[in-house]
C-alpha positions in Angstrom: -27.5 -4.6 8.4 -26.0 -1.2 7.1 -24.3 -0.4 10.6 -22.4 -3.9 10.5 -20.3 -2.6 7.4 -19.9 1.6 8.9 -19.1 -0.1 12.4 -16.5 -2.2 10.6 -14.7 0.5 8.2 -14.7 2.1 11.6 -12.6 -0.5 13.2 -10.5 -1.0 10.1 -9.5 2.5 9.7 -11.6 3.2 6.2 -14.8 5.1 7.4 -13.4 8.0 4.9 -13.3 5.5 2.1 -16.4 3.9 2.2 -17.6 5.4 -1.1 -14.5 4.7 -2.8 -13.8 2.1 -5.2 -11.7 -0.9 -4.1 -9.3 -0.1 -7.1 -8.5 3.4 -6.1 -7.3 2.7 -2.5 -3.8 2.0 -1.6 -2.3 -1.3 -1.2 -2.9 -1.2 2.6 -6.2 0.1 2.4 -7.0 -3.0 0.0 -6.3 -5.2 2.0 -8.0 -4.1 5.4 -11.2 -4.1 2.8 -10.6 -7.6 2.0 -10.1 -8.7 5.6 -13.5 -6.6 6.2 -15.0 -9.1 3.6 -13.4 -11.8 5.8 -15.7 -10.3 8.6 -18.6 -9.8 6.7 -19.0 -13.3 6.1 -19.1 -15.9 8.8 -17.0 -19.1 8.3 -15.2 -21.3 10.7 -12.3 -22.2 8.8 -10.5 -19.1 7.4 -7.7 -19.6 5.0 -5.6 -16.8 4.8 -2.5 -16.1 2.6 -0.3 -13.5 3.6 -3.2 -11.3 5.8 -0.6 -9.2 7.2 1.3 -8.1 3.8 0.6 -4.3 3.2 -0.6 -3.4 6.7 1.1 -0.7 9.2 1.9 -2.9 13.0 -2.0 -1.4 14.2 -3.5 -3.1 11.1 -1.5 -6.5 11.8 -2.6 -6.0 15.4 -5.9 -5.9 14.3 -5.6 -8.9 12.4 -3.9 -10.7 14.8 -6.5 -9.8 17.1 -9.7 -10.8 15.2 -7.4 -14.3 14.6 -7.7 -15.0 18.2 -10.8 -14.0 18.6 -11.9 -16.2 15.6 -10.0 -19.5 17.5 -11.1 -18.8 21.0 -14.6 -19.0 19.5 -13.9 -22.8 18.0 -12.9 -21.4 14.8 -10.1 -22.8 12.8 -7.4 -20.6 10.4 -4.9 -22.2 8.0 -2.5 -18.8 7.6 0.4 -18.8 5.1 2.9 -16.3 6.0 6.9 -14.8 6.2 6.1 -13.0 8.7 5.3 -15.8 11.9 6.8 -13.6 14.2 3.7 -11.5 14.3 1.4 -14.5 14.7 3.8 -16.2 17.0 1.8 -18.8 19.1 -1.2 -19.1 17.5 -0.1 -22.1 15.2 -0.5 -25.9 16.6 1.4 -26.7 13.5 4.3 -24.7 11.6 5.9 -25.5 8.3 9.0 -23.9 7.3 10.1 -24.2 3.9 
């Protein structure tokens, strides 16, 4: 429905850029649209590489938030990241290379 997407620039901070063109919002702003796409589009296994690079700490909050939120529902995330330390304990199984 049309309130699903305003509801969710809402929570991603971009209700003032939702007739904007991806290409002309700043690096942080891209990236909350792309996790909205994330949203927009149910799956149970989310692969996500580097979610949290270009977001302020409320936007990797957020992120980290929908994450467990995602898990607690049965869903599954494969995250590659430097920054574990704001995902801490959310992994069953950590690489470090």
């Amino acid at each position: 429905s049309d309130e699903e997407p305003a509801k969710l620039a809402a929570e991603l901070g971009l209700e003032q850029s939702m007739e904007r063109q991806v290409r002309h919002l700043s690096a942080g702003q891209r990236r909350r649209a792309a996790l909205g796409c994330l949203r927009l589009r149910p799956a149970t296994l989310w692969l996500l590489d580097e979610p949290l690079t270009n977001l302020d700490a409320c936007g990797a909050e957020l992120v980290a938030a929908w994450l467990d939120r995602h898990l607690a529902r049965g869903g599954a995330a494969v995250v590659a990241t430097h920054q574990p330390e704001k995902l801490a304990d959310r992994a069953a199984l950590e690489v470090e290379l």
